[in-house]
C-alpha positions as CSV (number, residue, x, y, z in Angstrom):
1,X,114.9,99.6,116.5
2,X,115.1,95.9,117.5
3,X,113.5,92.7,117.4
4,X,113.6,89.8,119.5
5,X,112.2,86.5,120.1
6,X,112.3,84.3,123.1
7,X,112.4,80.8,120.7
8,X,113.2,80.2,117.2
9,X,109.7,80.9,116.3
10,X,108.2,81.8,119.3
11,X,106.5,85.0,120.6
12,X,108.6,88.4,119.8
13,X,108.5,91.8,120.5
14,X,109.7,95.2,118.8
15,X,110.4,98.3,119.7
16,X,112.7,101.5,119.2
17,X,114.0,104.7,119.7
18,X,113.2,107.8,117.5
19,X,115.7,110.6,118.1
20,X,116.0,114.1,116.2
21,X,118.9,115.3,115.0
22,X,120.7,116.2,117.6
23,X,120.1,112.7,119.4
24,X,116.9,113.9,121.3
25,X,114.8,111.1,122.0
26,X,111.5,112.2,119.6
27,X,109.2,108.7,120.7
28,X,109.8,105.3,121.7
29,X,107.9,102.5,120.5
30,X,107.5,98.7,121.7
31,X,104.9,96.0,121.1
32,X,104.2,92.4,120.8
33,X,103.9,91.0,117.5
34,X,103.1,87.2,118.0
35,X,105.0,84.1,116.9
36,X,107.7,85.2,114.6
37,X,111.5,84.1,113.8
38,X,113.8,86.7,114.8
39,X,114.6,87.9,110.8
40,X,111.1,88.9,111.1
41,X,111.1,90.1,114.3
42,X,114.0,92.5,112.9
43,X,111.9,93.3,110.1
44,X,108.4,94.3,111.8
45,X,110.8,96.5,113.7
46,X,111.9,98.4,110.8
47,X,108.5,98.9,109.1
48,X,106.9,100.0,112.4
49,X,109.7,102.6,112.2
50,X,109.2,103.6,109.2
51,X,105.4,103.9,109.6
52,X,105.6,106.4,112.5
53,X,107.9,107.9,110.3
54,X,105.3,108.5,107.6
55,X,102.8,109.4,109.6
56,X,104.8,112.5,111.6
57,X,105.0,115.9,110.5
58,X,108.3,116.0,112.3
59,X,109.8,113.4,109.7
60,X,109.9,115.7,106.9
61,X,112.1,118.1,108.1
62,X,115.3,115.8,108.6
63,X,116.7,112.9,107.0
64,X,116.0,109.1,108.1
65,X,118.8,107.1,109.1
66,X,117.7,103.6,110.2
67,X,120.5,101.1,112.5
68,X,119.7,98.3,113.3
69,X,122.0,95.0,114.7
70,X,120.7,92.9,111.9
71,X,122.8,92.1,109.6
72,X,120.3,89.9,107.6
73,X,117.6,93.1,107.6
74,X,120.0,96.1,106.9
75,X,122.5,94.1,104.9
């Protein structure tokens, strides 16, 4: 997942990749999410994640490993 945003704040956007196990791409994801700064650009990212996470029957059967560029929202 990702976050980015064309001015520091200015409009962003998030979206990501969810792949299984065996790096199969499961569902991508991408939307607008109005004026942000990019940490929370990175962050929006990572909860929308994690939502579709929660809300798939798929998610139960493997472990979730988030990676992100962000050092600020993984570190």
């Amino acid at each position: 997942m990702d976050g980015s945003v064309q001015r520091k704040p200015g409009p962003g956007g998030i979206g990501g990749i969810l792949r299984d196990h065996e790096g199969k791409t499961l569902l991508e994801f991408s939307k607008s999410v109005g004026r942000v700064d990019s940490n929370e650009a990175e962050f929006r990212a990572i909860r929308e994640a994690l939502l579709i996470c929660s809300a798939s029957s798929w998610a139960l059967s493997y472990p979730v490993i988030l990676e992100s560029d962000s050092s600020n929202a993984c570190g």
